[in-house]
C-alpha positions as CSV (number, residue, x, y, z in Angstrom):
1,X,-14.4,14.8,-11.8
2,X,-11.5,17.2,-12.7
3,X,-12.0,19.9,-15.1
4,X,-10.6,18.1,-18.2
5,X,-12.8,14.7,-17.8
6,X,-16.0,17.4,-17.4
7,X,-14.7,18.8,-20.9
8,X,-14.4,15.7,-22.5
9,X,-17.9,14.6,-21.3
10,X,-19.1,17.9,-22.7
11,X,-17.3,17.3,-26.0
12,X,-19.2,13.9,-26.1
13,X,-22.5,15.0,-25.2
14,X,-22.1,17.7,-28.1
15,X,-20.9,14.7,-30.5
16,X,-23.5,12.8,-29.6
17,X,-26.2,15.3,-30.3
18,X,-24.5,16.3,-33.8
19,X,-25.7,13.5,-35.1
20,X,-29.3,13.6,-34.2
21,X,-29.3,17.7,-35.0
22,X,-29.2,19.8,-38.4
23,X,-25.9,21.8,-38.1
24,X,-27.4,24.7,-39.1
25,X,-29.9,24.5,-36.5
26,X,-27.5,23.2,-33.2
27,X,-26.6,25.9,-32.0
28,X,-30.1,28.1,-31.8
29,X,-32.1,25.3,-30.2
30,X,-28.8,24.4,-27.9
31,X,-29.3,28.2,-26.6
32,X,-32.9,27.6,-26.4
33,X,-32.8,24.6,-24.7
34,X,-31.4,27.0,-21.6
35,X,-34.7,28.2,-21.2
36,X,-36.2,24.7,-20.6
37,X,-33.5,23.8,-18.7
38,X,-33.7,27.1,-15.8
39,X,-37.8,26.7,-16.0
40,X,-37.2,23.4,-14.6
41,X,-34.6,24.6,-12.2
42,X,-37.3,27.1,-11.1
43,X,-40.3,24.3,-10.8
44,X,-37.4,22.8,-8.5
45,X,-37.2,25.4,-6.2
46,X,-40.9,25.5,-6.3
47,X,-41.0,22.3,-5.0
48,X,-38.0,23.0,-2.4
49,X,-40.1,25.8,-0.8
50,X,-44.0,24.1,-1.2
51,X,-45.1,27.7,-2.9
52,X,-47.3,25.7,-4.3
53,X,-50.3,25.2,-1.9
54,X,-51.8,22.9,-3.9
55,X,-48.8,20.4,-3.8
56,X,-46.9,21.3,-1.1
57,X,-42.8,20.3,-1.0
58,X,-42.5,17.9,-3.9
59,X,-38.6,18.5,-4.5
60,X,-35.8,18.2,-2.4
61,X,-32.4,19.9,-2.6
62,X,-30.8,17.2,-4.2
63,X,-33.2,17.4,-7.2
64,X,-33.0,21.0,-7.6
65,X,-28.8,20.5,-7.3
66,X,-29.4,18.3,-10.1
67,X,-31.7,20.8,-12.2
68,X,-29.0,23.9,-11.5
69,X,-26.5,20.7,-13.2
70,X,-28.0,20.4,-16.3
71,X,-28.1,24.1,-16.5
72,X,-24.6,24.4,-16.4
73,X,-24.0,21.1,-18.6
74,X,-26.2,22.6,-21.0
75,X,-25.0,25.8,-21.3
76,X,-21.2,24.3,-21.3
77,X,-22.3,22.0,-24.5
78,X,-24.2,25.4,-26.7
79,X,-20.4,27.0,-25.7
80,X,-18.9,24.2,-27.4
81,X,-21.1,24.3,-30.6
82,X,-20.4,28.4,-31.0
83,X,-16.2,28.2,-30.3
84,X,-13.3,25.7,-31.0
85,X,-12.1,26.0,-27.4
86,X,-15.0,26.2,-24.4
87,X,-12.4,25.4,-21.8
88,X,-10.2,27.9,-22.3
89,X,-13.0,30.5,-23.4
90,X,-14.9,29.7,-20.0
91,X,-11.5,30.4,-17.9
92,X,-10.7,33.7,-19.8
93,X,-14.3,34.4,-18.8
94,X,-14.2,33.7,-15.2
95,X,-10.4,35.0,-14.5
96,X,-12.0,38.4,-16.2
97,X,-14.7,38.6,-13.7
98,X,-12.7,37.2,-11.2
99,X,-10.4,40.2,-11.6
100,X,-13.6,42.5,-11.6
101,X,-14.7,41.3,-8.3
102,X,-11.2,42.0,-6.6
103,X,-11.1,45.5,-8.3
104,X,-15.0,46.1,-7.0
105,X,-13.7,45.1,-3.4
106,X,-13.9,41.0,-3.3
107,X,-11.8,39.1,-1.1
108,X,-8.5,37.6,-3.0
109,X,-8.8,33.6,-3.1
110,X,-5.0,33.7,-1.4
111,X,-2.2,36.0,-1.7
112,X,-1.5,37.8,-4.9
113,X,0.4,35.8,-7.2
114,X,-0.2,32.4,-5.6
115,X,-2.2,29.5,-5.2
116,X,-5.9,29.9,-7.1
117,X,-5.3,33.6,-7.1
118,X,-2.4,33.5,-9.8
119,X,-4.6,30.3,-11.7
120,X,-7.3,33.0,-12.2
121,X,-5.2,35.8,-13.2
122,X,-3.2,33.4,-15.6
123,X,-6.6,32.3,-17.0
124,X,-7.7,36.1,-17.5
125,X,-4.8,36.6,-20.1
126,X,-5.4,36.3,-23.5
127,X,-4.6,33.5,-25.8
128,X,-2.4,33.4,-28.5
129,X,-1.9,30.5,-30.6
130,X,1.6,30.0,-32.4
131,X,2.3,28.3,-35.6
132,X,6.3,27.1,-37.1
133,X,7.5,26.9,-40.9
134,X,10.1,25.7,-42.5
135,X,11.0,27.8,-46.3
136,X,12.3,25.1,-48.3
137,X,13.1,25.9,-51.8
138,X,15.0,24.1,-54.7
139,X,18.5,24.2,-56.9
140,X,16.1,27.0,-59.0
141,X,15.2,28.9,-55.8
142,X,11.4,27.8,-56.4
143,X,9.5,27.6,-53.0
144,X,8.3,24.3,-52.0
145,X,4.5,24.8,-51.0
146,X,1.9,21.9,-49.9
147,X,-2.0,21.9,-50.7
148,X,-3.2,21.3,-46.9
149,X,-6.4,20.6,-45.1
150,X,-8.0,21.9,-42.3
151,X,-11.2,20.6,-41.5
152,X,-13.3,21.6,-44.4
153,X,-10.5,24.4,-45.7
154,X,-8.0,23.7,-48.0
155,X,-5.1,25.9,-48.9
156,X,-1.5,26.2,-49.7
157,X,1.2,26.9,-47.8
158,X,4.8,26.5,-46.3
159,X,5.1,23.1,-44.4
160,X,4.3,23.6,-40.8
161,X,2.0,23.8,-37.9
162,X,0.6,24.8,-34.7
163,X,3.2,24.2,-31.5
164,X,2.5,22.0,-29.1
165,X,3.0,22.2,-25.2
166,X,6.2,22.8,-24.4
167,X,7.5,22.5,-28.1
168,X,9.8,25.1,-29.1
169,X,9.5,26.8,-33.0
170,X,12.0,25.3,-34.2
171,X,11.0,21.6,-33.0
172,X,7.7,22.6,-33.6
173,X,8.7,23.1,-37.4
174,X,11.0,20.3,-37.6
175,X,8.1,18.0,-36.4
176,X,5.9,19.0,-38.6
177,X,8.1,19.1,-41.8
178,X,8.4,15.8,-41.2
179,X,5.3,14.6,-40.4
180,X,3.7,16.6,-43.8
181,X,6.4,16.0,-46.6
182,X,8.6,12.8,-44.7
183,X,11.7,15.0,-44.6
184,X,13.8,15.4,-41.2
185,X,15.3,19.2,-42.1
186,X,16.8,20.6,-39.2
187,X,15.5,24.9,-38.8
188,X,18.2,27.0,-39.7
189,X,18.0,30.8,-39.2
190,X,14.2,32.1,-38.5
191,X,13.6,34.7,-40.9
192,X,10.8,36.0,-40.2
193,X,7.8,36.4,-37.4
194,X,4.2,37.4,-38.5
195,X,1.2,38.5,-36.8
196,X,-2.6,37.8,-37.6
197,X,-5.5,38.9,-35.7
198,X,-8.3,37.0,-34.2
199,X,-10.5,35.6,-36.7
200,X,-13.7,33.2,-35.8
201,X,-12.0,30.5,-36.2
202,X,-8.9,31.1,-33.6
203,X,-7.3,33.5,-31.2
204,X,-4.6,35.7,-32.8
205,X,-1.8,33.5,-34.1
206,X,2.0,34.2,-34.7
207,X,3.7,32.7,-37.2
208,X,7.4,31.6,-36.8
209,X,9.5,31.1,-40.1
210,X,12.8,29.0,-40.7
211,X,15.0,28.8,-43.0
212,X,14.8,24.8,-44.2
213,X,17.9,25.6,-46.7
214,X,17.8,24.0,-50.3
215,X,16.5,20.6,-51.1
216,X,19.1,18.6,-53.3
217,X,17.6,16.0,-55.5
218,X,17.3,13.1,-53.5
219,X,15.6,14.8,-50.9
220,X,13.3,16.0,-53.3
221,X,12.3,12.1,-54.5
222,X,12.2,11.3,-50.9
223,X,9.2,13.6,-50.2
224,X,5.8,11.6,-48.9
225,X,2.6,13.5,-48.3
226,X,0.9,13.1,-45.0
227,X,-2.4,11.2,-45.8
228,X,-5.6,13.1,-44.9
229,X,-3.5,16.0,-44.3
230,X,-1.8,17.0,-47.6
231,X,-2.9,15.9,-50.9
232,X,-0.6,17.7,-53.2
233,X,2.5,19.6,-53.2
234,X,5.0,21.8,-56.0
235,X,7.9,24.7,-56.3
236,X,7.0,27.3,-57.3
237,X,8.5,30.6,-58.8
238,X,7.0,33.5,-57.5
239,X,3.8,33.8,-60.6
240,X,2.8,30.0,-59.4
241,X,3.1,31.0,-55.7
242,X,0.7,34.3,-56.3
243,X,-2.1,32.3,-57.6
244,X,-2.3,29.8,-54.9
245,X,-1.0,31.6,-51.9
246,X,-3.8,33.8,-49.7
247,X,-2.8,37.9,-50.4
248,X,-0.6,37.8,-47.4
249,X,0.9,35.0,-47.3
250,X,2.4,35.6,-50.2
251,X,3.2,38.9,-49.5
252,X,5.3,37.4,-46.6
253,X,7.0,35.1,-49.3
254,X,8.2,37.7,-50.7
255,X,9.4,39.3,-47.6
256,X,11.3,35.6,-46.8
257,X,12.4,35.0,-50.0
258,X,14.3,38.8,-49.8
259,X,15.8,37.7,-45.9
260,X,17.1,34.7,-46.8
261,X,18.9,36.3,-50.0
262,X,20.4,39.4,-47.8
263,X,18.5,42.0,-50.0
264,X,16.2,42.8,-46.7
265,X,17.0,42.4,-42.9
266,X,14.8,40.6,-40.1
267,X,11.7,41.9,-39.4
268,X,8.5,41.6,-38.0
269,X,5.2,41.4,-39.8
270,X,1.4,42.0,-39.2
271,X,-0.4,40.0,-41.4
272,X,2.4,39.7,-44.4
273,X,2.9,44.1,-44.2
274,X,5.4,45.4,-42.3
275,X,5.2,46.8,-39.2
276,X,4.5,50.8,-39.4
């Protein structure tokens, strides 16, 4: 079994067992379950070695294989129920203490920079998640913003998304332009990058934004909202953006709005400020 059928078995099991558990109590009795899971792992090796007088060898090393299996599998499911991504949090992991060991004296898997030993150093980088937008406004320079969802979050925003592999910005904002408002806007001049931290929800993201130009009329009776994604849209002058937008993604607004007019040059943004 290769690495990404085991994760999609472990995203199963934890499916599965959502819907027999309170969410509020999956993850603590997920962690607990560890417990139950390396007693029996013990008992196993109990059995392996006949320290039991009494009993004598009652396992064999196939059944305490399979015991040190559902340790792993269970720890690899309470992963999954604490963070969005248990793959790659489990390779950051093990490239880190992979590094470690080689620092601490280990023997290198193969030449540096090859083979499994460049797999775990690329693992042990961090991750960074990237996002594209497109700023679309109207004839009255009003921004064009879309209500969007996210799982249980709502909130407005440019139209655009996260990249996917091997998606440049640009396509990546094209692509999802079109796939949230029905509009196929080719990126003009990016404008602006932005940086936001880690949050619990994601790694740190970047944010590319384009410049989607002005929407003539027709375009603007074309729009169609992507169902289940986006459930209402506007334009909106800067007072109407300010009372939906989150405090810094307005404040980059602002910032794009000044680019695209020439009253402020390029530059790049941590979390909607600019960059001391």
């Amino acid at each position: 079994m290769d690495s990404t059928l085991l994760w999609q078995v472990i995203t199963q099991q934890k499916t599965w067992l959502d819907h027999h558990t309170d969410p509020a109590q999956a993850l603590p009795l997920r962690v607990l379950k560890l417990t139950e899971e390396v007693g029996e792992a013990a008992a196993a090796l109990i059995g392996l070695t006949g320290q039991n007088p009494r009993k004598g060898i009652t396992h064999t090393t196939t059944d305490l294989a399979a015991e040190l299996c559902d340790v792993m599998v269970t720890a690899a499911v309470a992963l999954a129920t604490l963070v969005d991504n248990p793959e790659e949090t489990l390779n950051e992991h093990v490239g880190k203490l992979y590094t470690r060991s080689l620092t601490a004296g280990a023997p290198p898997l193969s030449p540096l920079g090859t083979g499994p030993d460049h797999a775990a150093w690329a693992a042990s980088l961090p991750k960074v998640v990237a996002s594209a937008s497109l700023l679309l406004t109207d004839k009255t320079n009003r921004t064009l913003l879309v209500h969007q969802t996210h799982g249980s979050t709502t909130l407005w925003n440019l139209p655009g998304g996260g990249l996917e592999a091997d998606e440049y910005p640009a396509q990546a904002a094209r692509r999802e332009t079109l796939e949230e408002i029905g509009l196929d806007i080719n990126p003009g001049t990016l404008l602006m990058l932005d940086w936001r931290p880690r949050n619990d929800a994601r790694p740190p993201l970047v944010q590319y934004v384009f410049d989607g130009g002005t929407l003539t009329d027709e375009q603007t009776a074309q729009i169609s909202l992507q169902p289940g994604e986006i459930f209402d849209h506007g334009f909106f002058d800067l007072d109407g953006a300010r009372e939906r937008l989150e405090p810094h993604t307005f404040e980059r607004l602002v910032r794009l709005l000044a680019v695209r007019d020439g009253t402020e040059s390029f530059r790049d943004l941590e979390q909607g400020q600019l960059r001391d």
